[in-house]
gemmi code that builds the backbone of each chain (N, CA, C; Angstrom):
import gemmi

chains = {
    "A": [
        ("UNK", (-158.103, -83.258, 37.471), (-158.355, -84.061, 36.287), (-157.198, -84.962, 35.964)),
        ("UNK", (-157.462, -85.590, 34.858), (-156.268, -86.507, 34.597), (-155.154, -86.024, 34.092)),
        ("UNK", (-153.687, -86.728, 34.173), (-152.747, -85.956, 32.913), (-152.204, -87.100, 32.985)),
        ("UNK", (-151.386, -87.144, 31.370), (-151.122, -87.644, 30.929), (-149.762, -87.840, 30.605)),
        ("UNK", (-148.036, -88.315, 30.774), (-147.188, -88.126, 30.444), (-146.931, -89.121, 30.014)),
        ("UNK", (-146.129, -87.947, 28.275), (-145.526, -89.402, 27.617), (-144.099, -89.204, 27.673)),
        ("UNK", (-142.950, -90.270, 26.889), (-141.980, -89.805, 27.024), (-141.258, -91.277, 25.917)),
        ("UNK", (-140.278, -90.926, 25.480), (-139.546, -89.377, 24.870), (-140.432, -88.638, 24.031)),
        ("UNK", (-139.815, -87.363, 24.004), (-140.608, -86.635, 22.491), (-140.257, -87.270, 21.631)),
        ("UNK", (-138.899, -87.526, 21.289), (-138.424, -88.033, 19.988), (-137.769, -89.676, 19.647)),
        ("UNK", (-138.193, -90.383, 19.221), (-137.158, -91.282, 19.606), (-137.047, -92.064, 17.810)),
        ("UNK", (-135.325, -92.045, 17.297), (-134.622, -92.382, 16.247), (-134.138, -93.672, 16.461)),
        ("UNK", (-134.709, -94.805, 15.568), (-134.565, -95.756, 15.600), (-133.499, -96.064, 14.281)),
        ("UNK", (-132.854, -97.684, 14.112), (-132.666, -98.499, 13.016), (-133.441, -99.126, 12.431)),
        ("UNK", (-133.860, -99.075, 11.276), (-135.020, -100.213, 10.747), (-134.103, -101.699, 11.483)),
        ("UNK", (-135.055, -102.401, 12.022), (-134.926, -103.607, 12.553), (-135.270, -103.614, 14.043)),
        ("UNK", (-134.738, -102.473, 14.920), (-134.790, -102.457, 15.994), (-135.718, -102.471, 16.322)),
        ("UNK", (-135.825, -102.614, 18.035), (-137.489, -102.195, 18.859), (-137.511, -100.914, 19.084)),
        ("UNK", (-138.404, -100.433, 19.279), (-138.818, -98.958, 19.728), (-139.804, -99.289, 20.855)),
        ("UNK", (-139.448, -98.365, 22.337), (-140.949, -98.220, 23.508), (-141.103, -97.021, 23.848)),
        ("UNK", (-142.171, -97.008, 23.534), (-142.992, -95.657, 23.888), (-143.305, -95.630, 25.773)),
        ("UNK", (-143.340, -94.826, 26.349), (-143.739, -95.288, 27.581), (-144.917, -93.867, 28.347)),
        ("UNK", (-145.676, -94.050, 28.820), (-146.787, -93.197, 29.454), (-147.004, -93.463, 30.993)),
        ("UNK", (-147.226, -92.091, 31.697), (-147.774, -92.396, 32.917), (-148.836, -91.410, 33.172)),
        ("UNK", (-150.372, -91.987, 33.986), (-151.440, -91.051, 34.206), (-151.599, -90.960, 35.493)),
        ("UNK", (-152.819, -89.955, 36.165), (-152.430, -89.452, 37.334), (-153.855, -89.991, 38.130)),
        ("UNK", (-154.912, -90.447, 37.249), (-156.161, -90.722, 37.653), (-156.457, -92.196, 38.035)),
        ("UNK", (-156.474, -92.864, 39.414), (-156.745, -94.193, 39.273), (-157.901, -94.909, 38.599)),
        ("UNK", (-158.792, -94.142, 38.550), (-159.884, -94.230, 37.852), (-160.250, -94.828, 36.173)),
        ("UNK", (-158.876, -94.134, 35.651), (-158.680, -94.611, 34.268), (-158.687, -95.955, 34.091)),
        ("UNK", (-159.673, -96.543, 33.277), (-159.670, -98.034, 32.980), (-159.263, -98.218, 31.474)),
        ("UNK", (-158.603, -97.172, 30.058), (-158.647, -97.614, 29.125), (-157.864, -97.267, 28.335)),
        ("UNK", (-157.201, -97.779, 27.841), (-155.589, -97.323, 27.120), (-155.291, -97.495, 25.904)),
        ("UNK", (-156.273, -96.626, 25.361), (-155.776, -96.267, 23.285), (-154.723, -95.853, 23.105)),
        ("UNK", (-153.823, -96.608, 21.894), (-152.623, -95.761, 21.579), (-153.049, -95.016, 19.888)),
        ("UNK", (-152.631, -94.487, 19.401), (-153.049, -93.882, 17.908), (-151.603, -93.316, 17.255)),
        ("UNK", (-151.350, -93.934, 16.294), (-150.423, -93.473, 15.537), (-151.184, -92.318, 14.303)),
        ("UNK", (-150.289, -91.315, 14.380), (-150.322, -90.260, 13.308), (-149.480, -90.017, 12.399)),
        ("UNK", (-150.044, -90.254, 10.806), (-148.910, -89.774, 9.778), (-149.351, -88.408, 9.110)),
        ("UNK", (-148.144, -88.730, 8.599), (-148.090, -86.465, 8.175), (-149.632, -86.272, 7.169)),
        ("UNK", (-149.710, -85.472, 7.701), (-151.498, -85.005, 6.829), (-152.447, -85.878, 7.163)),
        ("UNK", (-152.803, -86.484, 7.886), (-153.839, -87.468, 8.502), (-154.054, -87.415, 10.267)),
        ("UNK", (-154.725, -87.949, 10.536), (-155.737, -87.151, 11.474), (-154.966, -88.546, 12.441)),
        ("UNK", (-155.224, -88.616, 13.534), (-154.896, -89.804, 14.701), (-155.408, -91.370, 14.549)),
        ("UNK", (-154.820, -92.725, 14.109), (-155.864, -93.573, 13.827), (-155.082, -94.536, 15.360)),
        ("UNK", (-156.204, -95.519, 15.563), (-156.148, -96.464, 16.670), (-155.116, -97.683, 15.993)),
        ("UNK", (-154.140, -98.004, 16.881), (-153.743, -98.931, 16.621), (-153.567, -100.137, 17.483)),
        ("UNK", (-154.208, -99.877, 18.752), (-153.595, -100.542, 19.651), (-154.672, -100.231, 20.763)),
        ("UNK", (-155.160, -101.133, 22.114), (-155.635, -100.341, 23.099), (-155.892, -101.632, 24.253)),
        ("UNK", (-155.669, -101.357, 25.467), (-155.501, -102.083, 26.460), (-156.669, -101.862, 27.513)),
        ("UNK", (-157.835, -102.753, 28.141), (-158.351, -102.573, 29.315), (-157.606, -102.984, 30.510)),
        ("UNK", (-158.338, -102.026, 31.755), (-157.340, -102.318, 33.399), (-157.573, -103.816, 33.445)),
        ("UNK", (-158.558, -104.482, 32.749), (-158.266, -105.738, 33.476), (-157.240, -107.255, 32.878)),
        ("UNK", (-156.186, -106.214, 31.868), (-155.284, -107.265, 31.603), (-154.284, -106.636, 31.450)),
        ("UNK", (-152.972, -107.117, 31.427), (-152.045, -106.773, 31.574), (-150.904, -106.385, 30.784)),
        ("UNK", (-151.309, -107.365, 29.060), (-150.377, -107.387, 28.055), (-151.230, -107.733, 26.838)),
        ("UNK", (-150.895, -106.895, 25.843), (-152.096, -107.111, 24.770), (-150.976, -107.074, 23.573)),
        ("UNK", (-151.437, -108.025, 22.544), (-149.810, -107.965, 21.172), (-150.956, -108.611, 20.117)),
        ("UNK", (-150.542, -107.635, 18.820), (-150.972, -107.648, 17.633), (-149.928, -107.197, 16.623)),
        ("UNK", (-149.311, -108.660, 16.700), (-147.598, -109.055, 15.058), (-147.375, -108.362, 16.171)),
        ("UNK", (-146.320, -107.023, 15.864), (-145.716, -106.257, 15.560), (-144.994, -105.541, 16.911)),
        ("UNK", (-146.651, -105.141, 17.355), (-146.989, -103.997, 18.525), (-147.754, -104.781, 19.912)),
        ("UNK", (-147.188, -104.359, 20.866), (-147.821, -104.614, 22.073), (-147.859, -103.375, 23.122)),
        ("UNK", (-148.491, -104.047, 23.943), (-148.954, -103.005, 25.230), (-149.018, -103.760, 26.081)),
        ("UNK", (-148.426, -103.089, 27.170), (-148.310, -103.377, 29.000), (-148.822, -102.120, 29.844)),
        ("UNK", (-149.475, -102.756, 30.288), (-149.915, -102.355, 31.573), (-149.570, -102.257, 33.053)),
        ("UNK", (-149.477, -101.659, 33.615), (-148.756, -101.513, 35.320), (-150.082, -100.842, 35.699)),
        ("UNK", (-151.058, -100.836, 36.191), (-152.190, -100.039, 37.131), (-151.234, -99.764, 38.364)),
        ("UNK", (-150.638, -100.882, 39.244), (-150.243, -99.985, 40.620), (-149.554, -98.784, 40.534)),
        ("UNK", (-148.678, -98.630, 39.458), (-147.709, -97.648, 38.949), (-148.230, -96.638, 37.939)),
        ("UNK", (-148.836, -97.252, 37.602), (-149.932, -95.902, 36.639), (-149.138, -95.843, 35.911)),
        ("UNK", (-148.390, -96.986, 34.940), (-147.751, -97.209, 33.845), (-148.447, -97.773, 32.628)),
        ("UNK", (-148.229, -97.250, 31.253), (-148.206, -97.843, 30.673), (-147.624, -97.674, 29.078)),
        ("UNK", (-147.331, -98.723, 28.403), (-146.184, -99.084, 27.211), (-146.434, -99.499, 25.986)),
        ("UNK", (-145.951, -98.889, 24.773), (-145.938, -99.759, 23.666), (-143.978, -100.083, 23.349)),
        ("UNK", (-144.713, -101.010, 22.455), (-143.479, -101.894, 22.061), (-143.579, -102.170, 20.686)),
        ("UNK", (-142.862, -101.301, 20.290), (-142.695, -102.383, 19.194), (-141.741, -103.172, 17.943)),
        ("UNK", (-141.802, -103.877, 17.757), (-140.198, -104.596, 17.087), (-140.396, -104.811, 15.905)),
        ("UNK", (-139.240, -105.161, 15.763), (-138.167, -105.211, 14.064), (-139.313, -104.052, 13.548)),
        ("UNK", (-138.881, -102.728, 13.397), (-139.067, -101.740, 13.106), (-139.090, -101.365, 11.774)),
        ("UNK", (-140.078, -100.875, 10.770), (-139.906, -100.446, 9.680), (-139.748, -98.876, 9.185)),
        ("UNK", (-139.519, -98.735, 7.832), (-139.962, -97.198, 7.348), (-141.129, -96.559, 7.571)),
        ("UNK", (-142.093, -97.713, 7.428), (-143.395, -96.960, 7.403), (-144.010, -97.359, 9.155)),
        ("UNK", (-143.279, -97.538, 9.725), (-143.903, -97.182, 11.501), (-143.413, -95.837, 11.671)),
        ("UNK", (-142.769, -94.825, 10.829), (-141.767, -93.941, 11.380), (-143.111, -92.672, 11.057)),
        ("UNK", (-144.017, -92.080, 12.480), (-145.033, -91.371, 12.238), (-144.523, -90.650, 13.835)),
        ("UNK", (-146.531, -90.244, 14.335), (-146.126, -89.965, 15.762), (-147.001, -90.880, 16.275)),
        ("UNK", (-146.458, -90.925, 17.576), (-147.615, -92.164, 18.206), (-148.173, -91.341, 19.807)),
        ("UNK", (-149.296, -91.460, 20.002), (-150.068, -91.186, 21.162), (-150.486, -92.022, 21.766)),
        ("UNK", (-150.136, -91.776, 23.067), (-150.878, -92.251, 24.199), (-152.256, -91.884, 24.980)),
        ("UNK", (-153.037, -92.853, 25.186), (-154.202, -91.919, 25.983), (-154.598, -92.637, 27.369)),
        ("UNK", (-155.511, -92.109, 28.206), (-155.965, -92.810, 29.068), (-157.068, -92.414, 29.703)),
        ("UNK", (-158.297, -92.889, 29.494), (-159.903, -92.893, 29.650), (-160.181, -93.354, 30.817)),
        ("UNK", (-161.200, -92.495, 31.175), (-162.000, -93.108, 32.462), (-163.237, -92.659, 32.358)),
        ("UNK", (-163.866, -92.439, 33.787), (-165.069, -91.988, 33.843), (-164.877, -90.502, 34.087)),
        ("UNK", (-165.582, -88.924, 33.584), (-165.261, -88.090, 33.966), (-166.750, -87.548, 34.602)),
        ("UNK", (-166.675, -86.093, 34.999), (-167.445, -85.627, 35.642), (-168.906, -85.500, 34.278)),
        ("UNK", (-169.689, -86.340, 35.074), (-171.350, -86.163, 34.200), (-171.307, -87.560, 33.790)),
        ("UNK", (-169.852, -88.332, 33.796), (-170.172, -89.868, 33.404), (-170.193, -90.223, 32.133)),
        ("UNK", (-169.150, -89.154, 31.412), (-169.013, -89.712, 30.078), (-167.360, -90.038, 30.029)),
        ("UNK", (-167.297, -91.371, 29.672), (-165.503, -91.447, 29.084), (-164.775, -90.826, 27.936)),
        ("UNK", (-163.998, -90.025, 28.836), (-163.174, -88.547, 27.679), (-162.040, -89.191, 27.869)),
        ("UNK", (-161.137, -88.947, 26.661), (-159.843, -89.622, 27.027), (-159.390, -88.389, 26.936)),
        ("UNK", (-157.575, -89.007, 28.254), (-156.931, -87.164, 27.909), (-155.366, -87.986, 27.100)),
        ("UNK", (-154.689, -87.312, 26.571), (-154.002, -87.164, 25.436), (-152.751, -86.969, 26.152)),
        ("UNK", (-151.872, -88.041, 25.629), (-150.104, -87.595, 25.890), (-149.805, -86.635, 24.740)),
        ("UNK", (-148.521, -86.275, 24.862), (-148.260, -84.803, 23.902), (-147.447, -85.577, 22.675)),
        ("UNK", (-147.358, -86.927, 22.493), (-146.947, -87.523, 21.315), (-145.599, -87.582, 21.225)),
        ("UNK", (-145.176, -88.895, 20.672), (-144.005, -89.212, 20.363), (-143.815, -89.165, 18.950)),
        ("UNK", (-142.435, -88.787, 18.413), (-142.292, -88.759, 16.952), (-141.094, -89.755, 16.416)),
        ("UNK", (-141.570, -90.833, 16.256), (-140.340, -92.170, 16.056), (-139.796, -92.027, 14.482)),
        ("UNK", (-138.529, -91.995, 14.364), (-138.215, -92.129, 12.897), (-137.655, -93.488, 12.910)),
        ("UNK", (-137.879, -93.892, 12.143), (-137.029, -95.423, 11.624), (-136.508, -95.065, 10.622)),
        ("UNK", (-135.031, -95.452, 10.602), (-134.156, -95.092, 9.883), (-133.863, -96.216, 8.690)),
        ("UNK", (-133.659, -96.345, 7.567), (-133.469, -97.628, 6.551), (-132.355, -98.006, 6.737)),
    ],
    "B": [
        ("UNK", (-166.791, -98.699, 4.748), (-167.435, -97.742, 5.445), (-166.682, -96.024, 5.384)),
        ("UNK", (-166.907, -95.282, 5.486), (-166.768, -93.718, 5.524), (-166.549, -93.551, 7.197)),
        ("UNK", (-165.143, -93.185, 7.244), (-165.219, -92.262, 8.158), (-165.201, -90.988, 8.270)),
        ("UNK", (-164.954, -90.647, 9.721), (-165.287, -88.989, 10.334), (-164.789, -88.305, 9.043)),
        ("UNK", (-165.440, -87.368, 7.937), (-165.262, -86.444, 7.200), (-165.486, -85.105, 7.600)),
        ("UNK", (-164.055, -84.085, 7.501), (-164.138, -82.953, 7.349), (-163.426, -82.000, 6.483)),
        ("UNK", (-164.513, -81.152, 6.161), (-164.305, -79.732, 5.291), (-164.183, -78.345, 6.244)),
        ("UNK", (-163.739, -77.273, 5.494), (-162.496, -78.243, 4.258), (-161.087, -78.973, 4.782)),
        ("UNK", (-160.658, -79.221, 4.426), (-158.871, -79.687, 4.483), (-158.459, -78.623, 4.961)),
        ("UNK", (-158.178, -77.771, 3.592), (-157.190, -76.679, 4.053), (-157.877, -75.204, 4.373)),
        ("UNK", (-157.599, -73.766, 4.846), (-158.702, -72.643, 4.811), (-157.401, -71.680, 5.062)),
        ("UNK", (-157.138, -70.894, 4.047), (-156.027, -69.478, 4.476), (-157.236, -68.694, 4.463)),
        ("UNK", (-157.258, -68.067, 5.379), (-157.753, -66.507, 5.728), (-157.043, -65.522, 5.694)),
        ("UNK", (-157.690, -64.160, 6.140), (-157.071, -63.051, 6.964), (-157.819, -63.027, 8.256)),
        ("UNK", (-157.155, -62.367, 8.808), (-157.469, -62.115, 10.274), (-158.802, -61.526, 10.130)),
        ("UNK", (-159.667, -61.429, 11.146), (-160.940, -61.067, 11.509), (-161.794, -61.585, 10.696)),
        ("UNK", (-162.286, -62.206, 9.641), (-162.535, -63.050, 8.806), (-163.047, -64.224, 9.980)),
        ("UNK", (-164.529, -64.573, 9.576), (-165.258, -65.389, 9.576), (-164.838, -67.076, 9.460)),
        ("UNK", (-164.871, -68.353, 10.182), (-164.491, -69.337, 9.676), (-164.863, -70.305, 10.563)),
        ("UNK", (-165.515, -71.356, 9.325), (-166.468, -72.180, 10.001), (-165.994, -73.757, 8.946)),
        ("UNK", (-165.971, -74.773, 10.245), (-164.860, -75.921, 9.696), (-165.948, -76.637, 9.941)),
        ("UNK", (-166.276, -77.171, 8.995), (-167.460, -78.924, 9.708), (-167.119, -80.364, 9.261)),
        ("UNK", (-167.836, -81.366, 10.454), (-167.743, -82.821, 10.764), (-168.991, -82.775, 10.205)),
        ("UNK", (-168.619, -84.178, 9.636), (-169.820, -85.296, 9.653), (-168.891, -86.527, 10.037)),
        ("UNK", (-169.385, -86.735, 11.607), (-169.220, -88.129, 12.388), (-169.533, -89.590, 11.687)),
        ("UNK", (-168.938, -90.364, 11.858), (-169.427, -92.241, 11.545), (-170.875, -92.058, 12.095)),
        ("UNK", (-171.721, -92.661, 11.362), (-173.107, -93.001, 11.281), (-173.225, -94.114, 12.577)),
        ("UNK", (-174.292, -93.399, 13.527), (-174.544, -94.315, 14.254), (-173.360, -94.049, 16.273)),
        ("UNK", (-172.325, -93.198, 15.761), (-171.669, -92.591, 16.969), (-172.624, -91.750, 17.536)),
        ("UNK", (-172.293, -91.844, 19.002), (-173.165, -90.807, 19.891), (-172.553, -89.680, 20.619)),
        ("UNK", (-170.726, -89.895, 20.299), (-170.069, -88.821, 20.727), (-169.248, -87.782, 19.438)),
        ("UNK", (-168.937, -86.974, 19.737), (-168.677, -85.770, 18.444), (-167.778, -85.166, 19.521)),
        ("UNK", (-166.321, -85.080, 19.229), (-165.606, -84.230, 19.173), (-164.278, -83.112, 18.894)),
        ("UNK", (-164.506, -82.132, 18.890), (-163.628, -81.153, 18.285), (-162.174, -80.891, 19.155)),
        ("UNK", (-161.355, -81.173, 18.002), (-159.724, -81.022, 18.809), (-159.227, -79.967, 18.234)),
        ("UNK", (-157.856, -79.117, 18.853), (-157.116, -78.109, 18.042), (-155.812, -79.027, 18.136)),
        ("UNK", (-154.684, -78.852, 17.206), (-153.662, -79.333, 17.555), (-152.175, -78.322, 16.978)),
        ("UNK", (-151.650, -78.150, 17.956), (-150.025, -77.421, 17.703), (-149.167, -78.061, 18.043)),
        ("UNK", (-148.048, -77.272, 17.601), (-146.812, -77.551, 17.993), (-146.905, -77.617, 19.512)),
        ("UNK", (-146.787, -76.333, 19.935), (-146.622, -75.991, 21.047), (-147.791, -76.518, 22.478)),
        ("UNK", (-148.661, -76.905, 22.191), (-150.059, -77.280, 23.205), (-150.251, -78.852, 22.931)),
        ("UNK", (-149.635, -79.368, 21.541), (-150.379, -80.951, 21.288), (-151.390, -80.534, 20.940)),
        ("UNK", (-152.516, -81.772, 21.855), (-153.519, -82.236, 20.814), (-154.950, -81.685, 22.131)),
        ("UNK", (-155.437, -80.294, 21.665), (-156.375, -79.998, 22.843), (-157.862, -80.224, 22.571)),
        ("UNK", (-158.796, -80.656, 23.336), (-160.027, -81.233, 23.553), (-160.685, -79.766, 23.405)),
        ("UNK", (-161.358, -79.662, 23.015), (-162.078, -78.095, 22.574), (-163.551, -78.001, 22.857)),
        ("UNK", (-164.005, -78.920, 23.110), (-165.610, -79.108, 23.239), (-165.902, -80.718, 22.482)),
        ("UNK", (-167.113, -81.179, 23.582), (-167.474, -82.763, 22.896), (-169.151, -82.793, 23.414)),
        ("UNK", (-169.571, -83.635, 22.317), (-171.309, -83.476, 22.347), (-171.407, -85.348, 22.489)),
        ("UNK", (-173.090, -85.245, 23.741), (-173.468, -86.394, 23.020), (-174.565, -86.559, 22.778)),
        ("UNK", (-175.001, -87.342, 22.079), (-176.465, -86.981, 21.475), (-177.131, -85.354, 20.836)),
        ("UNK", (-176.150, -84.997, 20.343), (-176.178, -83.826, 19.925), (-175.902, -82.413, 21.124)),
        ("UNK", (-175.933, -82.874, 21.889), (-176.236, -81.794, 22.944), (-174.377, -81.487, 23.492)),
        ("UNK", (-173.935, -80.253, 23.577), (-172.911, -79.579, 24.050), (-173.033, -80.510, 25.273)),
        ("UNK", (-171.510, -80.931, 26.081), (-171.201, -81.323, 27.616), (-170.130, -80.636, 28.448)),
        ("UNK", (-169.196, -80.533, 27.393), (-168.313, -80.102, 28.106), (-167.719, -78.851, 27.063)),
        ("UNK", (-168.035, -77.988, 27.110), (-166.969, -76.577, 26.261), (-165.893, -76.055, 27.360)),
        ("UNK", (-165.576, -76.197, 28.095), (-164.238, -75.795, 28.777), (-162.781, -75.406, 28.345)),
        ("UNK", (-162.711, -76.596, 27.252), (-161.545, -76.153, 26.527), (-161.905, -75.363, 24.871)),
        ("UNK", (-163.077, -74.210, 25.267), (-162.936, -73.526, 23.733), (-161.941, -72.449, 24.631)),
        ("UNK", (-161.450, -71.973, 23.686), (-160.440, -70.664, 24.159), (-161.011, -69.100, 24.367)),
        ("UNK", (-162.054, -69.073, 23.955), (-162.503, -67.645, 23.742), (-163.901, -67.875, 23.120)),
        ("UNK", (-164.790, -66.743, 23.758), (-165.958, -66.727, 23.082), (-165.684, -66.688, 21.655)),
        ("UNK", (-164.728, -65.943, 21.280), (-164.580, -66.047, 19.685), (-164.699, -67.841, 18.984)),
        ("UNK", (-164.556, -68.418, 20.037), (-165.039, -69.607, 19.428), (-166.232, -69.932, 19.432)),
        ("UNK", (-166.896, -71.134, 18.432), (-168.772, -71.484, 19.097), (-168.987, -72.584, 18.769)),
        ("UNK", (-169.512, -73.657, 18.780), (-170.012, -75.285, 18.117), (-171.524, -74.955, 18.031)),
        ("UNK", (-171.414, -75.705, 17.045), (-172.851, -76.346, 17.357), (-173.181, -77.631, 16.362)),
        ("UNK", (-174.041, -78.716, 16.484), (-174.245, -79.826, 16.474), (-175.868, -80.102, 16.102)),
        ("UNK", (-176.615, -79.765, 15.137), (-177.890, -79.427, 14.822), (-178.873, -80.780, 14.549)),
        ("UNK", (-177.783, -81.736, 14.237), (-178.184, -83.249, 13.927), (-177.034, -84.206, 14.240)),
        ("UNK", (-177.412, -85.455, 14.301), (-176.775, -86.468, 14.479), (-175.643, -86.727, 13.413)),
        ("UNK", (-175.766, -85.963, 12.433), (-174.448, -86.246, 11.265), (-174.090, -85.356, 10.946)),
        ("UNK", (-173.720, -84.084, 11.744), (-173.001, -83.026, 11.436), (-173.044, -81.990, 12.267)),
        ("UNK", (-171.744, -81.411, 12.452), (-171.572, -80.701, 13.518), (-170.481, -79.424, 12.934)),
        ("UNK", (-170.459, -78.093, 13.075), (-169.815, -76.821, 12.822), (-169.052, -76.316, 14.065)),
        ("UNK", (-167.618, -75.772, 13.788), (-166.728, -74.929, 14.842), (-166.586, -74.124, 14.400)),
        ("UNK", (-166.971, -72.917, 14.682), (-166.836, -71.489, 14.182), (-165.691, -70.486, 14.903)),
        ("UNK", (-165.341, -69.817, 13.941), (-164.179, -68.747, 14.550), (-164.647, -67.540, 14.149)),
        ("UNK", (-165.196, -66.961, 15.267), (-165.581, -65.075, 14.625), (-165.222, -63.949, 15.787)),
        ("UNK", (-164.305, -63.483, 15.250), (-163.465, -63.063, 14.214), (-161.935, -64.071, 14.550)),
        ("UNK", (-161.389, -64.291, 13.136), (-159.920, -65.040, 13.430), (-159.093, -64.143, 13.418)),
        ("UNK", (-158.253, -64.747, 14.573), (-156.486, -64.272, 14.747), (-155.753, -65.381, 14.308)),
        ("UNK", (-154.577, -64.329, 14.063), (-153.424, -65.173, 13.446), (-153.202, -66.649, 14.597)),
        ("UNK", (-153.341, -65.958, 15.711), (-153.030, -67.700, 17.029), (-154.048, -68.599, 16.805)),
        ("UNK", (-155.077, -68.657, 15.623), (-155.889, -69.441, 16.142), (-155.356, -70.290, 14.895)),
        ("UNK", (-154.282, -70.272, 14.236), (-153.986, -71.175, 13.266), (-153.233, -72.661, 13.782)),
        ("UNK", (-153.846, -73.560, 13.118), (-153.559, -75.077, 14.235), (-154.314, -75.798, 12.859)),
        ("UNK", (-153.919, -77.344, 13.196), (-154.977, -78.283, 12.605), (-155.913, -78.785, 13.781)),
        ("UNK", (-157.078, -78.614, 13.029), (-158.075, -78.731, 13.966), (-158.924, -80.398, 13.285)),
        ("UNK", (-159.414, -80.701, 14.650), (-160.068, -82.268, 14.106), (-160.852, -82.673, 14.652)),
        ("UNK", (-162.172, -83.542, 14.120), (-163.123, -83.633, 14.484), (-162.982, -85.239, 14.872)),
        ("UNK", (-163.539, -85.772, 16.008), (-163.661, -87.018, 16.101), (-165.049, -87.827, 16.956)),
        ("UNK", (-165.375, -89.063, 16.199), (-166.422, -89.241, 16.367), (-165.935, -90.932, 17.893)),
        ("UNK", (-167.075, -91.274, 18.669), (-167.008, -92.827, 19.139), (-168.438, -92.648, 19.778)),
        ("UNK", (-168.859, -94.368, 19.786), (-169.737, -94.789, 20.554), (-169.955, -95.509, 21.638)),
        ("UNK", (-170.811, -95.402, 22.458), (-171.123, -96.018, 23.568), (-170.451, -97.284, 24.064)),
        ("UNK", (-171.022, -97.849, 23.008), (-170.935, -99.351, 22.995), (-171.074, -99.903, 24.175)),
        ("UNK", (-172.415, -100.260, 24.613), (-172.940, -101.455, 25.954), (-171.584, -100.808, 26.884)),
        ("UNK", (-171.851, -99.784, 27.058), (-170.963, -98.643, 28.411), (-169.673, -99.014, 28.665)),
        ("UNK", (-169.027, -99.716, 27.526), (-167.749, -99.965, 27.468), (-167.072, -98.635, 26.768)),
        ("UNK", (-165.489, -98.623, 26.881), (-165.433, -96.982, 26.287), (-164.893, -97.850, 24.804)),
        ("UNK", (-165.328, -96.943, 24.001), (-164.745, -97.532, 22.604), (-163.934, -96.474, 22.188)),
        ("UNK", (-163.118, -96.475, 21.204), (-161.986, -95.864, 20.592), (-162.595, -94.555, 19.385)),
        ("UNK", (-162.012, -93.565, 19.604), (-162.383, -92.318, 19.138), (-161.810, -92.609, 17.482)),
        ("UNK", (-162.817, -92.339, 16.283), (-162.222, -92.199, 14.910), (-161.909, -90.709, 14.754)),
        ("UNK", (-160.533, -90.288, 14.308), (-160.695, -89.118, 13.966), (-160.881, -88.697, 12.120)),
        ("UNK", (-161.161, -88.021, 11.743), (-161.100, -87.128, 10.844), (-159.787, -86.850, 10.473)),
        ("UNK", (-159.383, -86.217, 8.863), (-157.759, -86.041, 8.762), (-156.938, -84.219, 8.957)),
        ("UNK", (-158.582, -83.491, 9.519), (-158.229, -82.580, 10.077), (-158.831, -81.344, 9.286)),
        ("UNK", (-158.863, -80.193, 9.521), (-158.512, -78.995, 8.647), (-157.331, -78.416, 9.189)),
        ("UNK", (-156.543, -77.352, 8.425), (-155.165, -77.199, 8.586), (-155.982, -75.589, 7.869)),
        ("UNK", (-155.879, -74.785, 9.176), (-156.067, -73.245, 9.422), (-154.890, -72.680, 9.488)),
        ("UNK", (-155.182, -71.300, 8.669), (-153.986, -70.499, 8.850), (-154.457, -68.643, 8.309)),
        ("UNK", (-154.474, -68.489, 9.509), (-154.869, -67.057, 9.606), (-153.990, -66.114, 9.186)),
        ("UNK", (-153.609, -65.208, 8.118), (-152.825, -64.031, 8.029), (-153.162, -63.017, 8.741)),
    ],
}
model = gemmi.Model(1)
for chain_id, residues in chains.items():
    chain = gemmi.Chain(chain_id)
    for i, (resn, *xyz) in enumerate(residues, 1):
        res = gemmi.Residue()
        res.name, res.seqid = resn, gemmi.SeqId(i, " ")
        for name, pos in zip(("N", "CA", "C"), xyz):
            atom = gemmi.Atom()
            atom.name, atom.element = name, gemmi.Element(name[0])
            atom.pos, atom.b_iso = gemmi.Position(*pos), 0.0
            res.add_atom(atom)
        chain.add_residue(res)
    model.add_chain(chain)
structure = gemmi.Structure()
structure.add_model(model)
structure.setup_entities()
């Protein structure tokens, strides 16, 4: 099956700075790349998400890259605030057995932005 | 619009004690599914329905677990009998088809179990 690695667990920022999240999956198959930020007492929301057939996707703030040969892929994101400081997930979807798209789950990053 | 709602939020038990957490999915999703989440494991896939119908239960942990999904707007995870390990926030999340493109899973803001 697929897996999913994210990396760092933790990463402590400056308000202003960039922060990158970075992921790698094991399934070539995967065509679909949700990221979801989580804040304390709330459930996973979408913020972000990339198909295999492009390479770089940016909304303000936040972007995503893509590497398919490398089975990479990245968020970014700059001049950093208080309130980006949650956890952020990575995922990566494909087709699974019976032909339904399940996404499998990185183990989450926990970014603080510092004031 | 209303999203994925679940009851309750919060549930202290005791152990062996009965406990049953339910979704009601976004109106109009054809997938439903149930996550556990810890410290220690992240964020685990527990069972997912579509069109009401069970597909994959692989990741329940124990028969002590059970789903079921009776209609299109609501779905139950049951724990009989609870142990103290089965305390986690657990979450329900709904997505659709969409013209066989994969679309993005809404989740729910969880229930937050805790077994004595």
């Amino acid at each position: 099956g697929e897996n999913v690695e994210q990396h760092p667990s933790t990463l402590s920022v400056q308000e202003g700075d960039s922060a990158v999240i970075k992921c790698t999956y094991s399934d070539s198959a995967s065509n679909y790349f949700p990221w979801y930020k989580q804040e304390l007492g709330k459930g996973p929301q979408l913020i972000i998400d990339i198909r295999s057939n492009v390479g770089e996707k940016k909304d303000q703030r936040i972007a995503v890259t893509l590497n398919k040969t490398a089975k990479h892929f990245s968020l970014h994101i700059t001049e950093t605030q208080p309130e980006d400081s949650a956890v952020y997930f990575c995922a990566a979807s494909g087709p699974r057995s019976g032909g339904s798209y399940i996404p499998t789950f990185g183990r989450g990053t926990s970014l603080i932005v510092h004031p | 619009d209303a999203g994925v709602i679940q009851s309750p939020r919060h549930e202290v038990t005791e152990m062996g004690q009965e406990v049953t957490l339910r979704c009601k999915p976004i109106s109009g999703h054809d997938y439903l599914f149930w996550y556990r989440q810890t410290m220690m494991r992240g964020l685990e896939l527990l069972i997912y329905f579509n069109n009401n119908v069970p597909i994959d239960d692989s990741g329940m942990p124990e028969d002590r677990f059970s789903a079921k999904m009776p209609n299109a707007s609501f779905s139950t995870l049951k724990i009989q009998p609870s142990e103290p390990r089965d305390s986690a926030v657990y979450f329900c999340a709904s997505s659709s088809t969409g013209s066989g493109r994969h679309q993005p899973q809404h989740f729910g803001d969880g229930t937050r179990l805790s077994i004595l």
